[in-house]
C-alpha positions in Angstrom: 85.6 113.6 64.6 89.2 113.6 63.2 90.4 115.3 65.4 89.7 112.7 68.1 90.2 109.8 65.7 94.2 111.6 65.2 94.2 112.0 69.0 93.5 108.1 69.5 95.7 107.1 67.0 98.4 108.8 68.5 98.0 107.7 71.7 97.9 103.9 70.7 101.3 104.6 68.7 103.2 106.3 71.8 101.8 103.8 74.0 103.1 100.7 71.5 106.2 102.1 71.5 106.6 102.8 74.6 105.9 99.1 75.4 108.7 98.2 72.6 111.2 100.2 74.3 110.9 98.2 77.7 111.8 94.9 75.2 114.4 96.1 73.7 117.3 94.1 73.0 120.4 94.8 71.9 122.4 93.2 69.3 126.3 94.2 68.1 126.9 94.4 65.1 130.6 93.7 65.8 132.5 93.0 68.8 135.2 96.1 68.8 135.3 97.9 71.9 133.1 100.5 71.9 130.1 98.5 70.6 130.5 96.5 73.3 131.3 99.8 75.9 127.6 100.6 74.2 125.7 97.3 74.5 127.0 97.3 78.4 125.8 101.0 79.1 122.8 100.2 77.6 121.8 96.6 79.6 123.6 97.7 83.0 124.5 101.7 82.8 127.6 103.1 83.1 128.7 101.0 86.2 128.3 97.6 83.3 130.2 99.5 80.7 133.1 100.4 83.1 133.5 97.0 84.1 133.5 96.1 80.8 136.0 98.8 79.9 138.1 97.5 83.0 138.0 94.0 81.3 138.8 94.9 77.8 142.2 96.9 78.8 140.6 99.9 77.8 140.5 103.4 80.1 137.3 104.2 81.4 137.9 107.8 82.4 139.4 108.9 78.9 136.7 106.9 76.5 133.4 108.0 78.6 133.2 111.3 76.9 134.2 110.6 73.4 132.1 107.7 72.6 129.0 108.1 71.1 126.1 104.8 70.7 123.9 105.7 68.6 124.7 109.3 68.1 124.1 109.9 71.5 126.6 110.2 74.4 127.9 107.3 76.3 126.6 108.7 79.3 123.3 110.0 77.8 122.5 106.4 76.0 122.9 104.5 79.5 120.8 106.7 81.1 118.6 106.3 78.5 118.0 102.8 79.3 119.1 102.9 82.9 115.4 102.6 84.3 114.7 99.5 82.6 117.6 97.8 84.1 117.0 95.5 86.5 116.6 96.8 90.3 118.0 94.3 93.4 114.7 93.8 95.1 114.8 94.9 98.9 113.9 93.0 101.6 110.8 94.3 103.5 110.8 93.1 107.3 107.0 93.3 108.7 106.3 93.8 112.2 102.6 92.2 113.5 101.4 93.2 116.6 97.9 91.9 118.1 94.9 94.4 117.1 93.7 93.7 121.2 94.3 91.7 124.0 91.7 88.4 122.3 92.9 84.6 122.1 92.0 84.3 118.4 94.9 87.7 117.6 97.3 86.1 119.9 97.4 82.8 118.5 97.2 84.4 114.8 100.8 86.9 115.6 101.9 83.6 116.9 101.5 81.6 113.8 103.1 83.9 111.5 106.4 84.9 114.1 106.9 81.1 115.4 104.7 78.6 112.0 101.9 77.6 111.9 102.8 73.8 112.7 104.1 75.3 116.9 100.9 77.4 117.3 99.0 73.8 116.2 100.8 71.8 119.1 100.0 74.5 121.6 96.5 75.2 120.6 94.0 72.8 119.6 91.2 73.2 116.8 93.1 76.7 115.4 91.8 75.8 111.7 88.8 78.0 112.3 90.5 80.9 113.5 90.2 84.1 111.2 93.3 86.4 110.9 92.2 89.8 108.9 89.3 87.8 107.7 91.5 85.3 105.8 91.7 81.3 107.7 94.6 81.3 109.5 96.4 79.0 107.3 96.2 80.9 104.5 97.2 84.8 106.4 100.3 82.2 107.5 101.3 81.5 104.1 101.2 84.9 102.8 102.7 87.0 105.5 105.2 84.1 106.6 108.7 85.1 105.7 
């Protein structure tokens, strides 16, 4: 029974620090250059701490391998944190295309390529239609880019 009272315990401790770690937020302590070189690596990787380098007067290319943040490398500390930095999100393009040949799947690829409001002045009473098994109005609004 200890054993798997250890084994829980553990696991709630990695798991509440690994939730810490995604929160973290870094501080200087000072403003000289390589604290700020390590605050940049660490909230946008190496390409944020050589623009930061590039701003401060300072040579990326000879620092990089002689700093240390936290008695890790420069390079080692960003890519320590370099996951939880925030990703551009991609644009997804969606492509409908009728399931058959029907008037109901026609008019519901219509109302999500062209609006709903031009499929309403060219058909009349579309309100019931089902698209997926969502109303139309609402399979508009979600797949509607």
């Amino acid at each position: 029974m200890k054993t798997v009272l250890v084994a829980v315990l553990t696991l709630a401790v990695s798991f509440g620090a690994s939730a810490k770690v995604s929160n973290v937020e870094f501080r200087a302590l000072d403003q000289s250059v390589e604290t700020q070189l390590c605050v940049a690596a660490a909230q946008g990787g190496l390409t944020a701490a050589k623009s930061t380098a590039s701003s401060l007067g300072v040579k990326f290319g000879q620092i990089k391998n002689r700093l240390s943040c936290n008695d890790q490398s420069l390079i080692r500390f960003a890519a320590q944190f370099e996951s939880q930095v925030e990703q551009p999100i991609k644009s997804v393009v969606f492509k409908f295309k009728a399931a058959d040949n029907q008037a109901a799947s026609q008019i519901c690829k219509e109302a999500v390529v062209n609006g709903l409001p031009a499929v309403q002045k060219q058909y009349k009473n579309i309100d019931d239609i089902y698209c997926n098994g969502q109303i139309i109005s609402r399979f508009v609004k979600k797949h509607r880019i």
